[in-house]
C-alpha positions as CSV (number, residue, x, y, z in Angstrom):
1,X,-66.3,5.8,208.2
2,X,-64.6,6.5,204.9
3,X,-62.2,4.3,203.1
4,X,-60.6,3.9,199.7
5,X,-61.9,6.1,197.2
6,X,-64.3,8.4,199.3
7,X,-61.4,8.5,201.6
8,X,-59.1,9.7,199.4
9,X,-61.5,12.6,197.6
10,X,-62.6,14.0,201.2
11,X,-61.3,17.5,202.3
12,X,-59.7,16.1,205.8
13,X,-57.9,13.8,204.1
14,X,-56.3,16.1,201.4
15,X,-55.8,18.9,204.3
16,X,-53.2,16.1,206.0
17,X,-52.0,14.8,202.5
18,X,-50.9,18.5,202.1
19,X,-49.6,18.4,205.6
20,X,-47.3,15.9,205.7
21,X,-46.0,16.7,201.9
22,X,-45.3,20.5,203.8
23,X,-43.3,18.9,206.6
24,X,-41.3,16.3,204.2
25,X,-40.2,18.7,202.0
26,X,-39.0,21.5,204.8
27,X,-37.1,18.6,206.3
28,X,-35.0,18.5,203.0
29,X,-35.0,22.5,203.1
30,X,-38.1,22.5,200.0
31,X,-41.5,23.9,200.1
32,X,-44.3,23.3,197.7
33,X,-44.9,25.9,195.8
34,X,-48.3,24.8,193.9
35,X,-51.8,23.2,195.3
36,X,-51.7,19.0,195.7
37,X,-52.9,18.0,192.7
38,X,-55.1,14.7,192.3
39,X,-53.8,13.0,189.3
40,X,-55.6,9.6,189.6
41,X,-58.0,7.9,192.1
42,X,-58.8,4.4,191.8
43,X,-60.8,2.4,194.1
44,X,-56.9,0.8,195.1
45,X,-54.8,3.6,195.6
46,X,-54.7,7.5,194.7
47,X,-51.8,9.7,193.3
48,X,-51.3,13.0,194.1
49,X,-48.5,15.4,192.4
50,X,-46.6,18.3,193.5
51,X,-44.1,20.6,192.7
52,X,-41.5,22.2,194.7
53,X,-38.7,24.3,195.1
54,X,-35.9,25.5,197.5
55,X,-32.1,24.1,197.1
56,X,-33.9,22.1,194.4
57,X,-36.7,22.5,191.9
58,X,-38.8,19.6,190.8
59,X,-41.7,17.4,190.9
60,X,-42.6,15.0,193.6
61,X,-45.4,12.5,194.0
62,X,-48.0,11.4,197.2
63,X,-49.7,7.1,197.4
64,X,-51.7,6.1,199.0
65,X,-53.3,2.5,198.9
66,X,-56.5,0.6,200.1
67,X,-55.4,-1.1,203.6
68,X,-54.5,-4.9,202.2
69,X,-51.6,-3.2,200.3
70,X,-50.1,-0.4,202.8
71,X,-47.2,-2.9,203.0
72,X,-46.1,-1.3,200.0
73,X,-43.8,1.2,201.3
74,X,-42.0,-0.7,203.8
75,X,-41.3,-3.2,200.8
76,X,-39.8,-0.3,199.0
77,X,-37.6,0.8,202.0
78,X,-36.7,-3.1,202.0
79,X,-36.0,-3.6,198.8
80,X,-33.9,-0.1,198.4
81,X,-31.3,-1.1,201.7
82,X,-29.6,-3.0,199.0
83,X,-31.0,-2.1,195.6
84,X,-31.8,1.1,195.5
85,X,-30.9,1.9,192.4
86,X,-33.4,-0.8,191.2
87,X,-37.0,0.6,192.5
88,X,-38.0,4.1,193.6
89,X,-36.7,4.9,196.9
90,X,-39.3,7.4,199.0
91,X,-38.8,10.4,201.1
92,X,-40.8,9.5,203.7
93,X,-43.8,7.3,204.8
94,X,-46.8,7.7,207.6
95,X,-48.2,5.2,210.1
96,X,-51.1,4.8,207.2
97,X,-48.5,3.6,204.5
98,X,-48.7,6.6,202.5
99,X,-45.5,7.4,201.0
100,X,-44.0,10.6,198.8
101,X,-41.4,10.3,196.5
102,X,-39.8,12.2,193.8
103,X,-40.0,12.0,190.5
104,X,-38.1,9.2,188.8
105,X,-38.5,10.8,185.3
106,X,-40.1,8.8,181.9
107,X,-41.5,5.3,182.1
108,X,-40.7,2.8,179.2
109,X,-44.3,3.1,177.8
110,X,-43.4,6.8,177.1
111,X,-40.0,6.5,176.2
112,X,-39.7,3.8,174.1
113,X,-40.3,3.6,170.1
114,X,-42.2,1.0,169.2
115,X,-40.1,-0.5,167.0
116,X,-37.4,-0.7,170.4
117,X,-40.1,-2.2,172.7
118,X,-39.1,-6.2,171.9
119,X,-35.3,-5.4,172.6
120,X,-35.7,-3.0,175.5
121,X,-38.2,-5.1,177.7
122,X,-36.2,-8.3,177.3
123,X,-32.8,-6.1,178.5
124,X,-35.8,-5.1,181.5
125,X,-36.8,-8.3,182.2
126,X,-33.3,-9.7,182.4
127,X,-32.4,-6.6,185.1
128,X,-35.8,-7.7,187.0
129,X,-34.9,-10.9,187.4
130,X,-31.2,-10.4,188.9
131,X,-33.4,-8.5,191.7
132,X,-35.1,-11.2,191.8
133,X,-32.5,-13.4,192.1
134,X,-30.9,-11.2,194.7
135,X,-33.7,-11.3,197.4
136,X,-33.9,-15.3,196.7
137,X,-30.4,-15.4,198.0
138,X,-30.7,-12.9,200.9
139,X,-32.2,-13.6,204.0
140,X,-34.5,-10.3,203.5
141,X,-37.9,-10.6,205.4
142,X,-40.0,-8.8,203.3
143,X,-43.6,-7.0,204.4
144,X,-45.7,-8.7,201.5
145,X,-48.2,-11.3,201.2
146,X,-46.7,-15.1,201.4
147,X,-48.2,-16.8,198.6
148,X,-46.5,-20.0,198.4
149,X,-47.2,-22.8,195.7
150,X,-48.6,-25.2,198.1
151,X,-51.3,-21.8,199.7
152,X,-51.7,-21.1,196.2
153,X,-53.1,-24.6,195.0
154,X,-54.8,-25.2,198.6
155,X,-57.0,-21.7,197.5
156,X,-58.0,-22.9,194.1
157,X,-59.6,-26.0,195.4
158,X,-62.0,-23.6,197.6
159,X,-63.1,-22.0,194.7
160,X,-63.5,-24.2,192.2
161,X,-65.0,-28.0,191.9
162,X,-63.6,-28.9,188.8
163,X,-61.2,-31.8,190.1
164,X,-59.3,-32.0,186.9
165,X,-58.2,-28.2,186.8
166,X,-57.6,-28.7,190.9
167,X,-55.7,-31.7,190.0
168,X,-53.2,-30.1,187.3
169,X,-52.8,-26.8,189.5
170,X,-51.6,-28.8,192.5
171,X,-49.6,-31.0,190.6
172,X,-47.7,-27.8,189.2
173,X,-47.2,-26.1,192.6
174,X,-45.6,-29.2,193.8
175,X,-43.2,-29.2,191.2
176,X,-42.4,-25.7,192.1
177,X,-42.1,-26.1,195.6
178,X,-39.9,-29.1,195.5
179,X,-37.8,-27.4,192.5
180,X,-34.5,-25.8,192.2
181,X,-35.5,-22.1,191.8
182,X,-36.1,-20.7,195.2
183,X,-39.1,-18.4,196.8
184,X,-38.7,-14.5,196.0
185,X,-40.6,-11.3,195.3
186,X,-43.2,-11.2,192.7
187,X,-44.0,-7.9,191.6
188,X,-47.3,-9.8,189.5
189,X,-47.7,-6.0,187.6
190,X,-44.9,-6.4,185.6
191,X,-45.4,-4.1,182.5
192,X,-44.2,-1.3,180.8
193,X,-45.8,1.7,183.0
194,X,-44.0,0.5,185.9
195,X,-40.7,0.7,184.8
196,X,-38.7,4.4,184.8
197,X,-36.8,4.1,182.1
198,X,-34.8,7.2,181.1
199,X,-34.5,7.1,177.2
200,X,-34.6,4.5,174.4
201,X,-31.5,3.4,174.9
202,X,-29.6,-0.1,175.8
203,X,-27.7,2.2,178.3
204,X,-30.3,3.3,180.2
205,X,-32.1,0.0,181.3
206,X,-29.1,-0.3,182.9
207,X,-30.5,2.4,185.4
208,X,-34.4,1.1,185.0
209,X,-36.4,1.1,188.3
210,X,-39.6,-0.8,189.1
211,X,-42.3,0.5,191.2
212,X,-46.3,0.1,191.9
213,X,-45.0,-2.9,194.3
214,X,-48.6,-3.0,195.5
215,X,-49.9,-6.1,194.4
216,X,-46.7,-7.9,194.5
217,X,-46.3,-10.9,196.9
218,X,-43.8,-13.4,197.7
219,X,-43.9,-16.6,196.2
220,X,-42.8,-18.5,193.0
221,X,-41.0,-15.8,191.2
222,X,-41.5,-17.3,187.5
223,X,-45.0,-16.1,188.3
224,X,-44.2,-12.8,187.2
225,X,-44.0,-14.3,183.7
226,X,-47.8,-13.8,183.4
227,X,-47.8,-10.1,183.0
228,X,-43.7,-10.2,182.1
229,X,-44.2,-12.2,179.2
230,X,-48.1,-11.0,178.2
231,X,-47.0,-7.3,177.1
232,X,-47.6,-7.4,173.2
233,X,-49.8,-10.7,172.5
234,X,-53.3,-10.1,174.6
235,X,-53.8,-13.7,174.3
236,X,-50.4,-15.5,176.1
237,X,-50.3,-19.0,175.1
238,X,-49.6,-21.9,177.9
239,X,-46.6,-23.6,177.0
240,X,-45.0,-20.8,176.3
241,X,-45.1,-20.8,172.7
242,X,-42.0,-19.5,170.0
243,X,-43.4,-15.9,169.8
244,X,-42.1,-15.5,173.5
245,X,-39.3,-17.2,173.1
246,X,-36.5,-13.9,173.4
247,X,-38.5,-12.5,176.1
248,X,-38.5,-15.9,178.1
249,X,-35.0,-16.3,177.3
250,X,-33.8,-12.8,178.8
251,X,-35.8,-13.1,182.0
252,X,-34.4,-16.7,182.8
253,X,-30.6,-15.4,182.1
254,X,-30.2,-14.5,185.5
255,X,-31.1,-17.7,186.9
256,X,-29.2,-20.0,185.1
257,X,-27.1,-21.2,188.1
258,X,-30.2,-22.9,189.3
259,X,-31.1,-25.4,186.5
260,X,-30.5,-26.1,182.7
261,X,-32.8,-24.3,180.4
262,X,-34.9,-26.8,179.6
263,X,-35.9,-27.3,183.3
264,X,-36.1,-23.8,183.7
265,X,-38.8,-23.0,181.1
266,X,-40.8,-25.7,182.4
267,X,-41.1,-24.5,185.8
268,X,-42.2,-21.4,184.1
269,X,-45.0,-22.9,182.2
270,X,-45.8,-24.7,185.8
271,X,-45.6,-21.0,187.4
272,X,-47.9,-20.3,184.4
273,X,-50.7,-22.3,186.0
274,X,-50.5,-20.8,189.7
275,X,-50.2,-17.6,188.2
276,X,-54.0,-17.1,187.4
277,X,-54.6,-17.5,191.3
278,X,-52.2,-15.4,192.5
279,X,-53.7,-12.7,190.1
280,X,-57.2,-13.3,192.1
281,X,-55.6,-12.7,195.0
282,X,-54.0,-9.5,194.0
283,X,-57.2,-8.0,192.7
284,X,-59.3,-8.6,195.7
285,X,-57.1,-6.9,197.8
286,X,-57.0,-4.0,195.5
287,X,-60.9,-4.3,195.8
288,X,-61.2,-4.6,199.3
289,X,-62.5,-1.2,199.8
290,X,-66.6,-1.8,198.6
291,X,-67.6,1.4,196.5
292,X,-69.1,2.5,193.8
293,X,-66.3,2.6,191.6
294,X,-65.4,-1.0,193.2
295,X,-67.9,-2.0,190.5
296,X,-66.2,-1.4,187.7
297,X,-63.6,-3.8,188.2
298,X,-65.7,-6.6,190.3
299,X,-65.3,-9.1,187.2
300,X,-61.4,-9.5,187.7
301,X,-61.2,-12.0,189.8
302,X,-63.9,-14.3,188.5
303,X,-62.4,-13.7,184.9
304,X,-58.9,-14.7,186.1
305,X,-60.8,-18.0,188.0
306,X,-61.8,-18.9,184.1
307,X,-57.9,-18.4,183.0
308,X,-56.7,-20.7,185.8
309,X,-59.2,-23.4,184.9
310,X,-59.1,-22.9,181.4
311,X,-55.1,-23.2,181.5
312,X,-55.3,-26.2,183.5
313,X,-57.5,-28.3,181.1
314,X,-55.2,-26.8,178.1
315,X,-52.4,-28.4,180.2
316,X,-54.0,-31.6,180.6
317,X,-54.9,-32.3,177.0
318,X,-51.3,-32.0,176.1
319,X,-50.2,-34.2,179.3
């Protein structure tokens, strides 16, 4: 049986892809008006463009992910009851998770000068983090993964013996659980491709939407601070040192009615030692498929297994 990958290159897959994109858009009085075109198959999820035409011209765009993340699109329809205007809402979704949606225009990585990046993806961060802070205060049950502190620490010390590292890691996710800053959603691929961003503008953030929800989660949501923070130094530094300091300080705006600042970016650099695991977890689900092209990314999880211990001894030698 085919899955992932293989599945998503086959000829009786594309013939229903093509399908169901031909019955969404006559439903909204469209037809396609061009061949499906595979933009990008990886061994997590594919991407599949198409342009139509009928009371409206335009673009739209077919996912489709590895089974662990085919929540995906019910998170979006979730997420979008309330704050739609803050991901991309889809047309429609199957029984497989596949979802179409139109096109939401630039992302921030294509927009954005480089000189505007520092100022635009703290005004981003700071809009992430009210979303954030709106599903921590709703009583939304959302489709994800549950990766609380305490699951988070308990799966650490099954894959590693080094007691110390286990011993900072748990520590950490206790003072998360027991903190002031409640459980939300995680994204945990926070960067600038995943952002629609209309122009380089301050007004446009304003209008930003976030998508590629598949390796998000729920859990400690300063743990999006590992990818948040980490988009132009490669080597993030635990604590959080000054070069972050703007970015740190936009994203924690929103959540100022929890805890003073100073409690606040500490919890952060304590979400900054669960993150690592979380990150593991996300990349074997997106590898869950075995292929070929599986191969190529079969180090992750390992190499983010070094991080977390490595961040953990770095912690305890300034304890």
């Amino acid at each position: 049986m085919l899955t992932g990958s293989a599945l998503w290159r086959s000829e009786p897959w594309l013939a229903q892809a093509r399908d169901f994109v031909d019955a969404t858009l006559a439903a909204r009085g469209l037809r396609r008006n061009a061949p499906l075109e595979t933009v990008r198959v990886q061994p997590w999820s594919a991407n599949l463009r198409f342009s139509y035409s009928g009371r409206s011209d335009g673009i739209g765009w077919y996912k489709a992910n590895v089974a662990s993340n085919r929540f995906e699109a019910d998170l979006i329809a979730a997420l979008a009851v309330d704050h739609a205007d803050r991901v991309a809402p889809h047309w429609a979704a199957n029984d497989a998770g596949d979802f179409i949606s139109p096109d939401y225009g630039s992302v921030l990585g294509e927009v954005v000068a480089e000189e505007n990046l520092g100022v635009r993806w703290a005004s981003v961060l700071t809009r992430y983090a009210e979303l954030q802070v709106f599903v921590a205060q709703s009583d939304l049950e959302l489709p994800t993964p549950r990766y609380l502190p305490s699951d988070v620490a308990d799966e650490f010390d099954s894959r590693t013996d080094d007691l110390l590292a286990r011993e900072v890691v748990r520590a950490a996710a206790s003072r998360l659980a027991a903190g002031p800053v409640p459980m939300s959603i995680q994204h945990d691929d926070l960067h600038q491709w995943n952002v629609f961003l209309g122009a380089d503008t301050a007004q446009a953030v304003d209008s930003a939407r976030f998508f590629d929800w598949g390796d998000s989660h729920v859990g400690h949501p300063f743990a999006s601070a590992q990818v948040g923070l980490d988009q132009f130094d490669e080597d993030l530094t635990w604590p959080v040192g000054p070069s972050h300091d703007e970015l740190l300080a936009a994203y924690l705006l929103p959540w100022r009615g929890y805890a003073d600042d100073a409690t606040l970016r500490s919890l952060v650099n304590d979400a900054l030692l669960i993150a690592p695991v979380s990150r593991i977890f996300s990349w074997e689900r997106a590898l869950a498929d075995p292929g070929p092209e599986s191969a190529e990314w079969a180090h992750r999880p390992g190499q983010w297994l070094d991080i977390a211990i490595d961040r953990a001894h770095a912690a305890a030698r300034l304890s």
